[in-house]
C-alpha positions in Angstrom: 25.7 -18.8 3.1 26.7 -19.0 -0.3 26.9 -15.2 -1.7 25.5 -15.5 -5.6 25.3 -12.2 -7.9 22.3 -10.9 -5.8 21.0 -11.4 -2.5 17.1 -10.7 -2.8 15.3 -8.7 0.4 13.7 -11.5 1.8 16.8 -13.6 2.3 18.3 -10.3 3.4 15.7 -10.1 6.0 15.9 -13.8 7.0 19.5 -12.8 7.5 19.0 -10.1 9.4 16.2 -11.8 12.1 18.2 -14.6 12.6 20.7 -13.4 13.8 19.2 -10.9 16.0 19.4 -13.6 19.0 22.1 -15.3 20.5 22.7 -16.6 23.9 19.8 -15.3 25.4 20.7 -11.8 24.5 19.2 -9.6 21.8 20.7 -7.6 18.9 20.4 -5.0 16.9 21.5 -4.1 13.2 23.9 -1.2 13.5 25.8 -1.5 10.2 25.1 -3.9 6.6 28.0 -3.1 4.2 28.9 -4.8 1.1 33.1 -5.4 0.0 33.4 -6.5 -3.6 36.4 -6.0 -5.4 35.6 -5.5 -9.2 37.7 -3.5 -12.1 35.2 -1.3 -12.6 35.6 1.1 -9.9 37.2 2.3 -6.9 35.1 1.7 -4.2 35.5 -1.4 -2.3 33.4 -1.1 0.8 30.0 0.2 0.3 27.3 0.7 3.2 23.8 -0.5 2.2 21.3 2.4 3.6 18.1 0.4 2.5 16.9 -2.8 2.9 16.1 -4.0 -1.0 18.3 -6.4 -2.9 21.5 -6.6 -3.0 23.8 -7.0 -6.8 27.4 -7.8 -6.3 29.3 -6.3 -9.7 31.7 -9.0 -11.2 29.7 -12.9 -9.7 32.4 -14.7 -11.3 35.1 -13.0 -8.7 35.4 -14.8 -5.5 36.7 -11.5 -3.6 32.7 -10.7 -2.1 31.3 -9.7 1.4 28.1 -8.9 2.8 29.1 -7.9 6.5 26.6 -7.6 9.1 27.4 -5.1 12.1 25.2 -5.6 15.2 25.7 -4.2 18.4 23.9 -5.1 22.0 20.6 -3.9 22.6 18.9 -4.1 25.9 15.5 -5.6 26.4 13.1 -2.7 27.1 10.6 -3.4 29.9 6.9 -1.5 29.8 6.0 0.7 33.0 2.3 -0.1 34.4 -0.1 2.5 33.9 -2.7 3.3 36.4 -6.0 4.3 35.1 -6.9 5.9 38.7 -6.3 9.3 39.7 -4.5 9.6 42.8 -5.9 11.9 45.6 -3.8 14.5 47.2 -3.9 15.8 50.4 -3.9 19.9 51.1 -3.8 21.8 53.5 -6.2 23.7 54.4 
């Protein structure tokens, strides 16, 4: 993907759902941080806590990241619920 000046939420998403899926297992986003290099400040990796659009400071500077973290999730199964009451035996 080319990276312009901004990345708007819905490619962001897009981003985010396709990738959640790869050889049959499933994913999950742990981390979305942004690297630009720019003269105007100091800090160089930033994490992104909210999922809105994304400005990168400086578009004509080629030295730009958006890096996507994911880590293995496991595929949660549902229990069965039974609507019956079970019937137990006392003693008398």
């Amino acid at each position: 993907m080319d990276i312009n000046d901004e990345i708007t939420r819905e490619e962001l998403l897009c981003l985010l759902k396709g990738n959640s899926r790869d050889n049959g297992l499933r994913y999950s986003i742990l981390y979305i941080l942004k690297y630009n290099i720019s003269s105007l400040g100091n800090e160089f990796l930033t994490p992104i806590r909210k999922i809105e659009s994304i400005v990168f400071e400086n578009p004509d500077d080629d030295l730009k990241e958006l890096l996507l973290v994911y880590f293995e999730s496991e595929l949660k199964t549902t229990r069965r619920v039974y609507l019956e009451t079970r019937k137990s035996r006392r003693r008398k």
